[in-house]
N, C-alpha and C positions, 0 to 999 in steps of 0.2 A: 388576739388582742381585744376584739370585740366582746370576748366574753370575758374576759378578764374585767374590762370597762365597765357592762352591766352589770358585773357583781359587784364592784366597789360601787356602783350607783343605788343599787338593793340594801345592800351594807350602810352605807347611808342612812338612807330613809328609814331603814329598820331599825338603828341602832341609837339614833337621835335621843328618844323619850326615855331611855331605859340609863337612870342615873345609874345603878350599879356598874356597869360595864366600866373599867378601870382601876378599879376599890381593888386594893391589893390584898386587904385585912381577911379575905376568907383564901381557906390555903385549897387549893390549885386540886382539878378533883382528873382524876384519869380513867376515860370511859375506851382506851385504844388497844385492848389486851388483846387483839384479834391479830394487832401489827406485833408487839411482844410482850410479855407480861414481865414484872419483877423476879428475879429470881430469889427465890426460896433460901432462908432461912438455913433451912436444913440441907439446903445443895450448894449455899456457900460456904457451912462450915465444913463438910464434904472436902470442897475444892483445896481449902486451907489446908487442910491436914493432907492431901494428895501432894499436895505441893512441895511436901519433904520427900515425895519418891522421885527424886528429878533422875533418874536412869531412862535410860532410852529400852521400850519395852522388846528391843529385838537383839540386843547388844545379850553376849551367851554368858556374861559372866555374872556374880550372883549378884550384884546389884540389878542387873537387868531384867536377869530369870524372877527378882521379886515385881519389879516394876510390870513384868508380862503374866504376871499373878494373880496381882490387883487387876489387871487390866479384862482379864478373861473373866475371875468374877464379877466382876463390873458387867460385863456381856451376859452372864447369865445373872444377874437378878434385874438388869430388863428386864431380858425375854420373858423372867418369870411376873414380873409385872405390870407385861403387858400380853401375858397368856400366848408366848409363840412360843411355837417347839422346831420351827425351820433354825434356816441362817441367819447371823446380823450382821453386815456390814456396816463400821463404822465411815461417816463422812463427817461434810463440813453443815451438813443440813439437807432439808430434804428439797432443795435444787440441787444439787451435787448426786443426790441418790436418784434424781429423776433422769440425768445425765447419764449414770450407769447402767439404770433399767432400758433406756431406749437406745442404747449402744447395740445390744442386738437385735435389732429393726434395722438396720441398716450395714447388718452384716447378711442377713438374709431374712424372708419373709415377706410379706405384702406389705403397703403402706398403712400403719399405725391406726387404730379409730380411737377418734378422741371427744368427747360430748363437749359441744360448744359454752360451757360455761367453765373449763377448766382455770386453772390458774394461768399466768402469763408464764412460767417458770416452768410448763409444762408445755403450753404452749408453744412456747421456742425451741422444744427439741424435735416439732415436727410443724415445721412452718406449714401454709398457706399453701395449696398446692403438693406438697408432699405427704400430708395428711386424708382422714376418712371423716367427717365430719356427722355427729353424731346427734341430732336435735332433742330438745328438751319443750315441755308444756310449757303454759305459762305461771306454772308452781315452778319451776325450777328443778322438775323431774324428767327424767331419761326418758326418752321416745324407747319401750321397749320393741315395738316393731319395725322401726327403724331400725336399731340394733340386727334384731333379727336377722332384717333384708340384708343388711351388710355383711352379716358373718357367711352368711352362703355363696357371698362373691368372695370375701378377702377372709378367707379361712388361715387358718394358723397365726395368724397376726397378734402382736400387743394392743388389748383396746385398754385404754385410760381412761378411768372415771372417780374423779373428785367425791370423795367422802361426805366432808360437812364442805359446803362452800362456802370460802372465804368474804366474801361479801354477803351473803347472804342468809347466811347461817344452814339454808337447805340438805339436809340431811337424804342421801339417794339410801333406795332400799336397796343396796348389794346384793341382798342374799335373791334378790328376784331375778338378776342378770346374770350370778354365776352361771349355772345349771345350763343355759345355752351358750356361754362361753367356749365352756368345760367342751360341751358336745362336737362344737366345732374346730376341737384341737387347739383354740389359742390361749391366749394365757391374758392375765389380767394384772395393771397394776392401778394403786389407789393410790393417789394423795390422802393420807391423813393426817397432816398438819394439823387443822383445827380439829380434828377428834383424838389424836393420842393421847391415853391420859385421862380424857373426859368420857369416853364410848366405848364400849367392847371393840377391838379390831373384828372388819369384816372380812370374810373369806376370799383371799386373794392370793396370788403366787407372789404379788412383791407389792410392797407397801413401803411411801416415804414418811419420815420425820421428823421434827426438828425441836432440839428442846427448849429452844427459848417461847413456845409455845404455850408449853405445859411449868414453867418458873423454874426449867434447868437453865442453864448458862447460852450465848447467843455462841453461834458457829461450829456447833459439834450436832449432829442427828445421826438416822440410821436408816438403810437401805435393808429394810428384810426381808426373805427369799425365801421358799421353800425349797427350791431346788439349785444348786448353783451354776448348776450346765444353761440356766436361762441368762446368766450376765458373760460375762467377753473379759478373760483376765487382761489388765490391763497394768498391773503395778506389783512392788516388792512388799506392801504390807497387808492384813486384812485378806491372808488366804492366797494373797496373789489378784487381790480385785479389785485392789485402789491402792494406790504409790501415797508416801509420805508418812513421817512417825505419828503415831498415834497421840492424841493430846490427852493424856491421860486426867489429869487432875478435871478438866472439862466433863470425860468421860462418867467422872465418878460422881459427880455435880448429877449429870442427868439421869444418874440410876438413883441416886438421894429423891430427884424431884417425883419421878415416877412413882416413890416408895411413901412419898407424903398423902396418898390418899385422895379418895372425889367427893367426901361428904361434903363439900363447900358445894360442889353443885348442885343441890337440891335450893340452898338459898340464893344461886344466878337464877334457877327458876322462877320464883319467885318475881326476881327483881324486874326480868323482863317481861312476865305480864304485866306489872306493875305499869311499867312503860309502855307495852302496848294501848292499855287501857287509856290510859293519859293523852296518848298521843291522838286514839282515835276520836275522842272528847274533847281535842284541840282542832278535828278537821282533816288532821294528818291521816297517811295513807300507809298502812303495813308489809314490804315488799312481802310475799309469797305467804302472807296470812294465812293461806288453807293449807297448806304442805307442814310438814313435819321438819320443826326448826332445833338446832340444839340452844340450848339456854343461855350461852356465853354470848349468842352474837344477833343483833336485831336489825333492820334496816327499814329505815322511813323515809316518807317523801312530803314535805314543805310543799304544796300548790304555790306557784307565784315568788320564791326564793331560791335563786341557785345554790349548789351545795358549796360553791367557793365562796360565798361570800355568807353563807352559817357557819360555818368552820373559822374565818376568821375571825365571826362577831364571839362564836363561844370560846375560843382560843384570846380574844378580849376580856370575857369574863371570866376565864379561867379554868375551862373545861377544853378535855381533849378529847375530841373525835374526830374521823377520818371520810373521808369519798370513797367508796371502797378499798383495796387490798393495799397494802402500804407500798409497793412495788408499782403500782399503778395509779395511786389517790394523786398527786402531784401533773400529772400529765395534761391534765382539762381535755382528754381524752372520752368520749361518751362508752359507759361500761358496757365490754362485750357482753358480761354476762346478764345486764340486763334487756340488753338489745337482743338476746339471744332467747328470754323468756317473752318476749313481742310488745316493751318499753318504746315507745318513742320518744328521741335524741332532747324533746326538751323535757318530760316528765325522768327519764333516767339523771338527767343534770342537776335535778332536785334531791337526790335521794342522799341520806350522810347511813350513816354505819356506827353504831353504837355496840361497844364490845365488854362484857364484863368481867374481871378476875376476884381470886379469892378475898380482896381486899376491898371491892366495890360494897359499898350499905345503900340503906334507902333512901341517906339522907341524901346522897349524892346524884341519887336516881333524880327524886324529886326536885333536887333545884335547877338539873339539866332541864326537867320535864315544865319547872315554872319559865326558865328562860325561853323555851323552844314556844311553848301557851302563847307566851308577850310576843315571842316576833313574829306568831301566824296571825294573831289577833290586831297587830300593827298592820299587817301586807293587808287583811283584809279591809281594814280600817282607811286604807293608802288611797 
């Protein structure tokens, strides 16, 4: 409650001078594609036209065998465009595929290693205690000799390590940690949530995600596997490795999205230098500035303004951004994953999350970046 207090009391004081803040006449700008992005165009009309194959894809008669048609090639033109040649399992998203990957950890194996900046949805498949705890610099990069030290005590195990990190945008170099993985007998799965779509997949036995990430449809993702003897059958569809019919029309949504292309990422590029620049021109502070960031996702920190009560003031003028992962922005919670790069609980409390999709320009950049200018320049002024 105390911080709740101080942030309406910041909120306040910050928001006072800035006549704009209620003007409904400029239309509403969405800076949160990190939490989910619109879906596409071409993976609604997709969906539409799926939506006449209402057969159940396991039912043996021929409306089904076409419904189980579509459905398989639908599974191979992912794969194909997202360059895997293992397995897909479909799920509900890639919490549900993190579900299945760590299903055997705890049928046999040592306890899980998981790098402290994971997502929370990863987190919870290997609580506190039941887990190998994996540190990160203060870039937001993998201790590789921690790693090390670990795989020679808890060999054969699943270690888990986050792609592009979801508050952060920090991008780990995979390909520097397989290779001692590998040697150790265990096996690796990655969150790429925030890189499917945007990044080459990195080398891993199983990899989660989700297509409302990438502008497919919300609650359909994929669990992919190079080997299937790594997951634990559990159900009657999907091989025998997840229960429940297939949604198909969803399905064919997030093979459309995947099939739309990443030229637009060269102009997120862009945008969030743009914002960088501005930001640090205003005072502001660039979470993990010297690490290698992907372009859709940036994170700042306001000196002297908590991030609950920018959030509110910019969700006053009509911009949507978030406190880190959307799963966790709500909680007034201090971020593990900045606590974890060696943030202290009041500078982590300042930092918001700026996220861009195919639809973000510059104009929208720039008037985030004028309104964030006026209220660092008010606190200072305070």
């Amino acid at each position: 409650m105390l911080r709740v207090a101080v942030a309406r009391r910041h909120l306040y004081r910050a928001s006072r001078p800035l006549s704009n803040l209620g003007k409904q006449s400029l239309p509403r700008i969405y800076l949160d594609h990190a939490a989910t992005t619109p879906l596409l165009p071409a993976a609604r009309e997709a969906m539409v036209e799926a939506l006449e194959r209402w057969a159940n894809p396991s039912s043996p008669h021929a409306e089904g065998r076409a419904a189980k048609a579509a459905l398989e090639q639908a599974r191979e033109r992912i794969k194909a465009a997202l360059g895997w040649t293992g397995e897909l399992i479909f799920t509900s998203g890639a919490t549900e595929a993190a579900v299945l990957a760590f299903r055997r950890c705890w049928a046999e194996g040592p306890k899980p290693m998981l790098s402290t900046v994971e997502h929370d949805a990863v987190r919870r498949q290997a609580p506190e205690g039941e887990r190998i705890n994996i540190g990160v610099d203060g870039g937001g990069l993998l201790d590789p000799q921690q790693l090390a030290s670990w795989l020679q005590i808890a060999r054969g195990g699943l270690v888990a390590v986050q792609h592009v990190n979801s508050e952060t945008g920090v991008i780990q170099p995979i390909e520097q940690i397989v290779e001692a993985i590998d040697a150790a007998g265990s096996f690796l799965f990655v969150d790429c949530a925030q890189s499917a779509g945007k990044l080459p997949l990195p080398p891993a036995d199983m990899i989660a995600l989700s297509a409302h990430k990438f502008g497919g449809p919300p609650g359909i993702g994929a669990l992919l596997v190079r080997d299937l003897k790594l997951l634990v059958p559990q159900g009657g569809q999907e091989k025998g490795y997840r229960g429940g019919t297939e949604n198909l029309p969803a399905i064919i949504g997030m093979a459309a999205a995947l099939e739309s292309g990443r030229e637009w990422l060269a102009s997120a590029s862009t945008l969030r230098d743009r914002l960088d620049r501005a930001t640090l021109s205003a005072g502001g502070e660039i979470v993990a500035e010297g690490s290698r960031r992907i372009s859709t996702i940036g994170a700042y920190r306001m000196p002297g303004i908590p991030a609950n009560a920018q959030l509110i003031q910019f969700d006053m003028a009509g911009i949507a951004v978030s406190a880190g992962s959307a799963c966790s922005s709500g909680s007034l919670k201090t971020s593990h994953v900045l606590a974890a790069m060696g943030w202290d609980e009041r500078a982590a409390s300042e930092v918001v999350r700026v996220s861009f999709g195919r639809s973000t320009t510059a104009a929208e950049v720039d008037r985030f970046a004028a309104l964030w200018t006026d209220m660092a320049a008010k606190r200072r002024a305070a």
